[in-house]
N, C-alpha and C positions, 0 to 999 in steps of 0.2 A: 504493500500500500504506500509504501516511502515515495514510491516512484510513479504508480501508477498513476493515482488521486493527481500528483501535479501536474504529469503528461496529457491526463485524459481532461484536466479541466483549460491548461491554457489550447488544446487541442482546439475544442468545443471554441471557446471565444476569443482567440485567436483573432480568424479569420472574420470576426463580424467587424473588430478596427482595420484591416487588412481590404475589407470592402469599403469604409467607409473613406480610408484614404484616398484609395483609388479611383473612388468616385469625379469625374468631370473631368480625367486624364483623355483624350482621345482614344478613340475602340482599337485602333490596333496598336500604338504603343501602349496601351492600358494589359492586352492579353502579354504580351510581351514581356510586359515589368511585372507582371502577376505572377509568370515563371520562376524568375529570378528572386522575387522576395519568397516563394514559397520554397523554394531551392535553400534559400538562405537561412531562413528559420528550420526548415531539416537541421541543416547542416549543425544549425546553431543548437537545436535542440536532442539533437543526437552526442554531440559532446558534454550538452552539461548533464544529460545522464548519465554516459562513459562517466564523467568524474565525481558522479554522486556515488556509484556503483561500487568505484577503486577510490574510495578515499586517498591514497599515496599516491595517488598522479595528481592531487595538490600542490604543484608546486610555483604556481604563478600565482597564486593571491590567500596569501596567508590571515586576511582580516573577513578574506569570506566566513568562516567558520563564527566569528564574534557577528557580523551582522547576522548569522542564520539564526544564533540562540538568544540574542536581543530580540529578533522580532518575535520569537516563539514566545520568549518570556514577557514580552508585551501583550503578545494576545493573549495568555492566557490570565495576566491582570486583567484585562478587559472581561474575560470569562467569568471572573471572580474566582478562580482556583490557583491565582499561585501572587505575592509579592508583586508591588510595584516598585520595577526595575530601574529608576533615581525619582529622586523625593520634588524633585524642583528643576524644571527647563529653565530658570530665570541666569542667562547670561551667556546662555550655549547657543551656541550655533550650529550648523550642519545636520541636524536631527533629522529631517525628513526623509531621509531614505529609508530611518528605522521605523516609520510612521509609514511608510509603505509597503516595507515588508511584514508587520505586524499587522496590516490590512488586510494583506494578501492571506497570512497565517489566521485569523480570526474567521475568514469569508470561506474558505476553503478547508480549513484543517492543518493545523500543527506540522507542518513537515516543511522540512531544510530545502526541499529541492524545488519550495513556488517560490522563491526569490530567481533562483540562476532559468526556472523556466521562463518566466513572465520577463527576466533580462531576454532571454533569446527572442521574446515576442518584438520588444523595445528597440533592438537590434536590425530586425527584419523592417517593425516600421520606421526604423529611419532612411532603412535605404527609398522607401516611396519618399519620404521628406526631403531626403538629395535630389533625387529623379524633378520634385516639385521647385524646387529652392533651383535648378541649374536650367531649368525651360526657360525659369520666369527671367536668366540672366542672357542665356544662349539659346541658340540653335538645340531641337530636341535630340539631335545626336550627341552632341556633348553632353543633354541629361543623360543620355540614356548609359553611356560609357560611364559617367560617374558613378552612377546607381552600381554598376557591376564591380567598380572598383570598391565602394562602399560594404558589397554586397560578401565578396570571396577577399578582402585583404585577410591574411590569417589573424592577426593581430588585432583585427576589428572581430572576427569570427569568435577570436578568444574570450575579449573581453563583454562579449556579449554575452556568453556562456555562464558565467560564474556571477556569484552571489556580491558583490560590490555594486556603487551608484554608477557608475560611469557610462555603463549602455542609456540611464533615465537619463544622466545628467545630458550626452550629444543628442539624444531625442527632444530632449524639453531646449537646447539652444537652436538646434537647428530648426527647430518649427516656430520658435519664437523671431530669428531673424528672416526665415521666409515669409510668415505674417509682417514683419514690417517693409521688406522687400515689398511686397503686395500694397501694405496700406498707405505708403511712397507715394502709388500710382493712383489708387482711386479710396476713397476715405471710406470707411466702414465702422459704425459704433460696435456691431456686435464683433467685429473682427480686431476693433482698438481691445475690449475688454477681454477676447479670447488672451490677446498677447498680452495686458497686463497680468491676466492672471498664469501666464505661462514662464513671468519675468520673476512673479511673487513666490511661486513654487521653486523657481531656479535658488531664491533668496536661501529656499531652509534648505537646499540640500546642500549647492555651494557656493554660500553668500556673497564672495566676491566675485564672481564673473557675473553678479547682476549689474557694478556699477561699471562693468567694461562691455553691454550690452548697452546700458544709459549711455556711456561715453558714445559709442557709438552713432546714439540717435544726437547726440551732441553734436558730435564732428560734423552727423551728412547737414545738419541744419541750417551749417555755416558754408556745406560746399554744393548743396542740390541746388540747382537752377529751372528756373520752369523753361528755359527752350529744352531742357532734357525730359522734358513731360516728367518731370517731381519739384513738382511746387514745393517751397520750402513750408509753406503754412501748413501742409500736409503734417508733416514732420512735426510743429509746434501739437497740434494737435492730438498727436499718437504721445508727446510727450506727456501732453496736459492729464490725458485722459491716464495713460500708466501712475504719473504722480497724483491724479483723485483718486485712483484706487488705494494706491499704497495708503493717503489717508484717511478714506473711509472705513478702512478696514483696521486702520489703528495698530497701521505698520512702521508710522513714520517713522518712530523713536528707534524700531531696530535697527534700519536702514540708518540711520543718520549716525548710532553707534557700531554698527560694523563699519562705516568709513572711517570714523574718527580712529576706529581701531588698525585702520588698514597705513601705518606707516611704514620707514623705511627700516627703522628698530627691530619695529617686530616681523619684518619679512627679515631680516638677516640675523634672528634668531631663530627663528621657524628653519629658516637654510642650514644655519649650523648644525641643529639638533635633528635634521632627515641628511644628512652628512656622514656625522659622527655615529648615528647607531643602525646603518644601514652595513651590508656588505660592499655594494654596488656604489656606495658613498665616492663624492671625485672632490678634487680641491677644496679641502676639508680647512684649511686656514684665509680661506678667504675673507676678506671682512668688506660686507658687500658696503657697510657705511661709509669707508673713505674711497674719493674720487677715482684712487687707483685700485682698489680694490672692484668696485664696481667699475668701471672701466677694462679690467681682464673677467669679470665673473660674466658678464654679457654677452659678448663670442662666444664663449665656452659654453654656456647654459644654452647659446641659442645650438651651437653645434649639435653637443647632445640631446638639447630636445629636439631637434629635427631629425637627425641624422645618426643617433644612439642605437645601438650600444655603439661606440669607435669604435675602430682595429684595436686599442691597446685597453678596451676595457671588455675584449671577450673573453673574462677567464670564470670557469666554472661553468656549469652545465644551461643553465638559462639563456645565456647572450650566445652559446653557440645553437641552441634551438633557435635563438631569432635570428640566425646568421642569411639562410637563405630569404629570407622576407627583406631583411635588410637589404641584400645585396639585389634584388627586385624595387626597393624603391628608390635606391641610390640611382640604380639604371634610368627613373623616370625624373631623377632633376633636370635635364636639361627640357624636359617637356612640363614640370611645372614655373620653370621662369620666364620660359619661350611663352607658356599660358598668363603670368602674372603680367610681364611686359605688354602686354598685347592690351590685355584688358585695361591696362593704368592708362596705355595712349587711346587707347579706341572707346572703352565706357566707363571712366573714370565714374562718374556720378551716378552710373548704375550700379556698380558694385563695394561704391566705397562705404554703405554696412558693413559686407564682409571683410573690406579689408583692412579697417580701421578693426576691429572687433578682433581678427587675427591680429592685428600687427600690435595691440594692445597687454592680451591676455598672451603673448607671448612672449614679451618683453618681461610680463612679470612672472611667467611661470623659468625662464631664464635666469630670474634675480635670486628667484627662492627655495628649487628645486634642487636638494644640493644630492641625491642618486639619482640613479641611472632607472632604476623601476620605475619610480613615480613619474619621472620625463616619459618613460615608456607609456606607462596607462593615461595621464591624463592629457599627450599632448591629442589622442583621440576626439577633445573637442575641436581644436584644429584641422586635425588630421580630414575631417568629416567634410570641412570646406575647400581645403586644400586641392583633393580629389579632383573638385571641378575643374580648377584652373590645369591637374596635370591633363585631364582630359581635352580642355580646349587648345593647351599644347600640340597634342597627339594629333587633334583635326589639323592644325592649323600647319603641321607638316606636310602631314599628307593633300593638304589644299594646295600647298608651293608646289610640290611634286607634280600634282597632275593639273596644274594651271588654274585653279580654280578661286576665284575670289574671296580670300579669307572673310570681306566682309561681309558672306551669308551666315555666318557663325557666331553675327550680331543681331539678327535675326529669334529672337525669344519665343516662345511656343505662348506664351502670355501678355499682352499687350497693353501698354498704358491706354 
């Protein structure tokens, strides 16, 4: 029943968010991309059994096992048969993923393995959320190439698998920046509120990447032009309506104390101490508070987050598993700057959500990131938009090659 109960239920209702994604996609890329995300939730969902099965093939996320028995222990507080598992949320942050999996546990039944199933659901729909988020930027080939790269990266495959936030957390960004990608173009209350409350939920699982989602709607505010058909008023308004929400709901104090919290202090403590008591730990005496310190920690964090595990940090069994993935996306830099280049000269103010938003949260997970694991799993929320740009790369080769006008590739499946 371990196994069964969680297979058979994200089984069952799976496929109902799965239709509802793909709903308004065009009929034959729609059949299309239905392949590939049900391909992908296989995939997804065949692994995280394998490793509910073989406990000791655990060896990529050692914090799954505490969110499985937190949430179990949650629900069954809720049940009234066991302890409430801490006395007081007053000052914490990041709690909501356990508030999801103790949801999960409570609606379904006590068992470890509807966390990493309902990740694999999380997983599959985001690759429809790339597929959506890269029409509404390019040409549908380009969605459609990204969705697959989304769909089989292994390392996406993985961490979609197993019982950690990281599959919620690139689902709840990327649908929240392709709703505002959308509400850019044409204004929507019930589509403003969907993304506030997609920004709100981003808040408790991982509260700082909501204020580099806000940065975001900040930057394009100052760079959208209406001959680009995005009114900047647009923009104010998605702003207004996300900050009514945060205070109608008597969020404001969090928010405004998670920034206050978010200095350079305590990012170059937080760096220290996932440094020092990691194996995978790299420039462990960096001190990212002085000029030069922060000045060499930058390259190097951005190195490794991008481009992690190096040649001189594959020792021990983990970074030679990721060897060949590695050495498959090292192959596609030149087709994600060939992609990056293109789109800054050709639709700057289409895309500059995403690229401010990457160029943001990458900088800081750079500053604070002081192992090689955590670079690995969370550059995932990047990684997720990245995708497109190698993909647009990839066309915009093969467009030189056979003479063909790179600028039908700006051509968007979705139209202001």
């Amino acid at each position: 029943m371990n196994i069964v109960v969680p297979i058979a239920t994200v089984v069952m209702i799976g496929p109902i968010f799965i239709a509802l994604l793909l709903f308004g996609i065009p009929s034959l890329a729609r059949r299309r991309l239905l392949g590939v995300v049900l391909l992908a939730f296989a995939i997804r969902l065949t692994l995280a059994t394998g490793l509910e099965a073989f406990p000791r093939a655990r060896i990529f996320h050692d914090d799954a096992n505490g969110y499985e028995r937190n949430s179990i222990a949650l629900s069954r507080y809720w049940e009234g048969t066991g302890p409430p598992i801490i006395r007081s949320w007053a000052g914490m942050y990041n709690y909501g993923y356990l508030y999801v999996g103790g949801a999960l546990c409570y609606l379904f039944g006590n068992y470890p393995l509807h966390l990493s199933a309902w990740n694999s659901l999380f997983g599959a729909l985001s690759v429809i959320i790339v597929y959506r988020l890269a029409a509404a930027l390019f040409h549908p080939a380009v969605a459609m190439r990204s969705a697959l790269l989304m769909a089989f990266m292994p390392s996406m495959i993985l961490w979609s698998a197993v019982a950690i936030k990281d599959p919620l957390m690139v689902l709840l960004v990327s649908s929240s920046l392709y709703l505002y990608i959308l509400l850019r173009r044409r204004w929507s209350l019930i589509q403003s509120l969907v993304f506030a409350g997609l920004v709100i939920a981003i808040f408790f699982i991982r509260f700082y990447v909501t204020y580099y989602i806000v940065m975001s709607i900040v930057a394009t505010v100052i760079m959208g032009r209406a001959r680009d058909g995005l009114n900047p008023g647009r923009n104010l308004l998605v702003l207004a309506a996300l900050l009514g929400v945060v205070a109608l709901s008597g969020l404001g104090r969090d928010f405004s104390e998670g920034l206050e919290g978010a200095h350079l202090d305590r990012a170059a403590s937080f760096r220290v101490g996932m440094a020092n008591t990691a194996n995978s730990g790299f420039a462990r005496d960096l001190d990212v508070n002085s000029p030069s310190g922060l000045a060499m920690a930058l390259p190097l964090g951005l190195a490794v987050l991008f481009f992690g595990p190096l040649p001189w940090q594959m020792k021990g069994t983990l970074p030679i598993l990721m060897l060949p993935e590695m050495l498959f996306w090292w192959s596609l830099t030149p087709s994600l700057f060939r992609g990056l280049r293109f789109a800054a000269r050709h639709a700057f103010a289409r895309v500059s959500p995403v690229l401010v938003f990457c160029a943001s949260l990458s900088i800081f997970y750079a500053i604070t990131l002081g192992n090689v694991g955590a670079a690995v799993r969370q550059r995932a929320q990047i990684f997720v938009f990245l995708f497109v740009f190698v993909a647009l790369g990839q066309y915009l080769k093969e467009c030189r090659r056979r003479g063909i006008d790179p600028s039908l590739l700006l051509r968007p499946q979705v139209r202001p």
